[in-house]
C-alpha positions in Angstrom: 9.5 -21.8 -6.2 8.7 -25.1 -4.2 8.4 -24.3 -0.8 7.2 -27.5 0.7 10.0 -28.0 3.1 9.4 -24.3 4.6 5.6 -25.2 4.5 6.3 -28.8 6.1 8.2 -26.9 8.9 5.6 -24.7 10.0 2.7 -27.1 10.1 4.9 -29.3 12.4 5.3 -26.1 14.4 1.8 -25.6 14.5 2.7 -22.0 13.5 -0.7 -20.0 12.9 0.7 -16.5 12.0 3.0 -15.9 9.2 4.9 -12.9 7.8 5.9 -13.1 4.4 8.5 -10.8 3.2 8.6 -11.5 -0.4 8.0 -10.4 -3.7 4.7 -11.0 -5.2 5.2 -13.6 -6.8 7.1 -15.8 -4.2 4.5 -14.9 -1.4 1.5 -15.8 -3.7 2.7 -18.8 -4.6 4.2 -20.0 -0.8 0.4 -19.0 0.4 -0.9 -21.3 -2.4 1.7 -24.1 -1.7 0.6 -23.7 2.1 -3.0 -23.9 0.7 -2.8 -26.9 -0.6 -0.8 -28.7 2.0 -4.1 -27.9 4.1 -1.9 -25.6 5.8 -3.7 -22.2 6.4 -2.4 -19.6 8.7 -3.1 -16.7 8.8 -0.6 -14.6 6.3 0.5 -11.1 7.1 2.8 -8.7 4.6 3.6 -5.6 3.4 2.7 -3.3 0.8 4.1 -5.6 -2.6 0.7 -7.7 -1.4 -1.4 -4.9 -2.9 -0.9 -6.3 -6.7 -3.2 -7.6 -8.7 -1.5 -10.7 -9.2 -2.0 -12.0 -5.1 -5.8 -13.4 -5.8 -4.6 -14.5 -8.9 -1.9 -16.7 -8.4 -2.7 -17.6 -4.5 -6.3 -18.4 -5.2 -8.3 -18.8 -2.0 -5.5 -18.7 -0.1 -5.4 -14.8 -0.5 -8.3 -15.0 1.2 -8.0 -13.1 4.5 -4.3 -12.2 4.2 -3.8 -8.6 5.8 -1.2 -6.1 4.9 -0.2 -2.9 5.3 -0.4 0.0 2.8 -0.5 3.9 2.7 -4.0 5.2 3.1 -5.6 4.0 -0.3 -6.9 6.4 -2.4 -10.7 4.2 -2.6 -11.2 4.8 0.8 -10.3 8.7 0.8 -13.2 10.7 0.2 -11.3 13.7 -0.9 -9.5 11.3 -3.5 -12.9 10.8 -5.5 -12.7 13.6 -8.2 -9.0 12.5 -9.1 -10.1 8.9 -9.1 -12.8 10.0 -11.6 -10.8 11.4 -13.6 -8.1 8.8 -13.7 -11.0 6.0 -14.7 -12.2 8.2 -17.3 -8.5 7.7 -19.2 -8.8 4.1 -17.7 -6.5 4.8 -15.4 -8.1 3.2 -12.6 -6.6 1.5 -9.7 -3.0 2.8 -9.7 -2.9 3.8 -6.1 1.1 5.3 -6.7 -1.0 7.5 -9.5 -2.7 9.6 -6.6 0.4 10.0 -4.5 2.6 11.2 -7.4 -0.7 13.8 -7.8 -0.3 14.7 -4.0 3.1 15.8 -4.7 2.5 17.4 -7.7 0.3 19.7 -5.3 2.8 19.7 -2.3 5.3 21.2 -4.6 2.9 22.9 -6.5 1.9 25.3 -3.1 5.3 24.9 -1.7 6.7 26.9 -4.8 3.6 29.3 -4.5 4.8 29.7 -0.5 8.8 30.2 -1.6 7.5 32.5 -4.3 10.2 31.4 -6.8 11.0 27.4 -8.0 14.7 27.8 -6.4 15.4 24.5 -4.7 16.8 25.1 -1.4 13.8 27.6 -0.8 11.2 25.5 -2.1 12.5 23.1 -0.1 11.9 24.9 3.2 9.0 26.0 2.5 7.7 22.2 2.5 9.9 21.3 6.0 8.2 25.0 7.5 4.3 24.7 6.0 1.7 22.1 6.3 0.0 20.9 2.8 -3.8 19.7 2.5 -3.4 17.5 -0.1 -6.4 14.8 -2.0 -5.1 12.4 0.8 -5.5 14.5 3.6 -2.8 17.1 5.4 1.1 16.3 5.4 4.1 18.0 6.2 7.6 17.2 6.0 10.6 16.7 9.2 13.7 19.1 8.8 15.0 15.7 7.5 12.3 15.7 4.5 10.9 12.9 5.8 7.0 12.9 4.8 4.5 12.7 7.5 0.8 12.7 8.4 0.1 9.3 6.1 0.0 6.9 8.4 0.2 3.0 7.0 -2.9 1.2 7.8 -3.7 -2.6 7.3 -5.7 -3.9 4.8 -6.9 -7.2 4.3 -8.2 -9.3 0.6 -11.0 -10.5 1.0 -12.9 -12.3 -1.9 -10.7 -11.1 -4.2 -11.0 -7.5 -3.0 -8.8 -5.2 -1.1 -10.7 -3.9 2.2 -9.6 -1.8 5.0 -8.9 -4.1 8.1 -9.8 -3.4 11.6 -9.0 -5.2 14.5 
C-alpha cells in the first residue's frame, strides 16, 4: 500500500492526468499518498470509485476525481418513488438496488409479452421488445447485451457524488 515510488515517478513526469484502475481501497489511498506528496493530478476511474469509502480514506484528494458510472438513480427523475421507498426501509443509496428493480420489471413485461415464464421465449421477447423501465427505456442485442444506459462521468466533489460535464 506505499506507492511513493509510482507517485515519485509521475511528479518527475510532470504527469497531470491519471487513470486509476484499482480497487477502492488501493486507489483511495494512491490519491491520498499523491496528496500528500503535493502531488495533485487530476484522477480519473471507473465505476469501483462510486463507494463510500473514496472521501473517506482519500480525504481531499477525492476532491474532483471523475469517474464513470451507469446513469445514477439520484439524478433520474423517474427513479424518485423507488428511491422513496428504499429510504423508507433505510435502504438508501444502493444504486445496484434500482437496477436489480429495473430488471425485476424488464422480466416482469417480457413474461407478460411471451405470455408464459418459459425461458427461451421470454428471452426473445426481451431481444424483440423495448422496456420503459424507472431508468428510462432499454432493450436487449440478439446477443442479450443490455442497451439504452449509457455510462456517464461523474465527479466527487466535497464529499458528494455529482454528475460531471465537460
Amino acid at each position: 500500500m506505499d506507492f511513493s515510488a509510482i507517485i515519485t515517478q509521475l511528479k518527475d513526469k510532470r504527469i497531470d492526468v491519471v487513470y486509476l484502475g484499482a480497487w477502492p481501497k488501493q486507489m483511495s489511498m494512491m490519491m491520498r499518498q499523491a496528496y500528500e506528496a503535493g502531488y495533485k493530478p487530476q484522477f480519473i476511474g471507473a465505476d469501483v470509485a462510486l463507494t463510500d469509502d473514496m472521501p473517506k480514506i482519500a480525504g481531499a484528494a477525492s476532491e474532483g476525481m471523475i469517474f464513470t458510472f451507469a446513469p445514477l438513480p439520484e439524478y433520474t427523475p423517474s427513479a424518485a418513488p423507488v428511491l422513496k421507498k428504499l429510504a423508507e426501509r433505510n435502504m438508501a443509496g444502493r444504486p445496484f438496488a434500482i437496477y436489480n428493480y429495473m430488471m425485476i420489471q424488464v422480466y416482469a413485461e417480457a413474461v407478460k409479452k411471451a405470455g408464459t415464464t418459459e425461458t427461451a421465449a421470454v428471452m426473445k421477447a426481451m431481444k424483440s421488445n423495448k422496456f420503459a423501465t424507472i431508468m428510462g427505456e432499454v432493450s436487449f442485442e440478439a446477443d442479450g447485451r443490455m442497451t439504452g444506459l449509457d455510462f456517464q462521468y461523474y465527479q466527487w466533489k466535497d464529499g458528494k457524488v455529482k454528475p460531471w460535464k465537460m
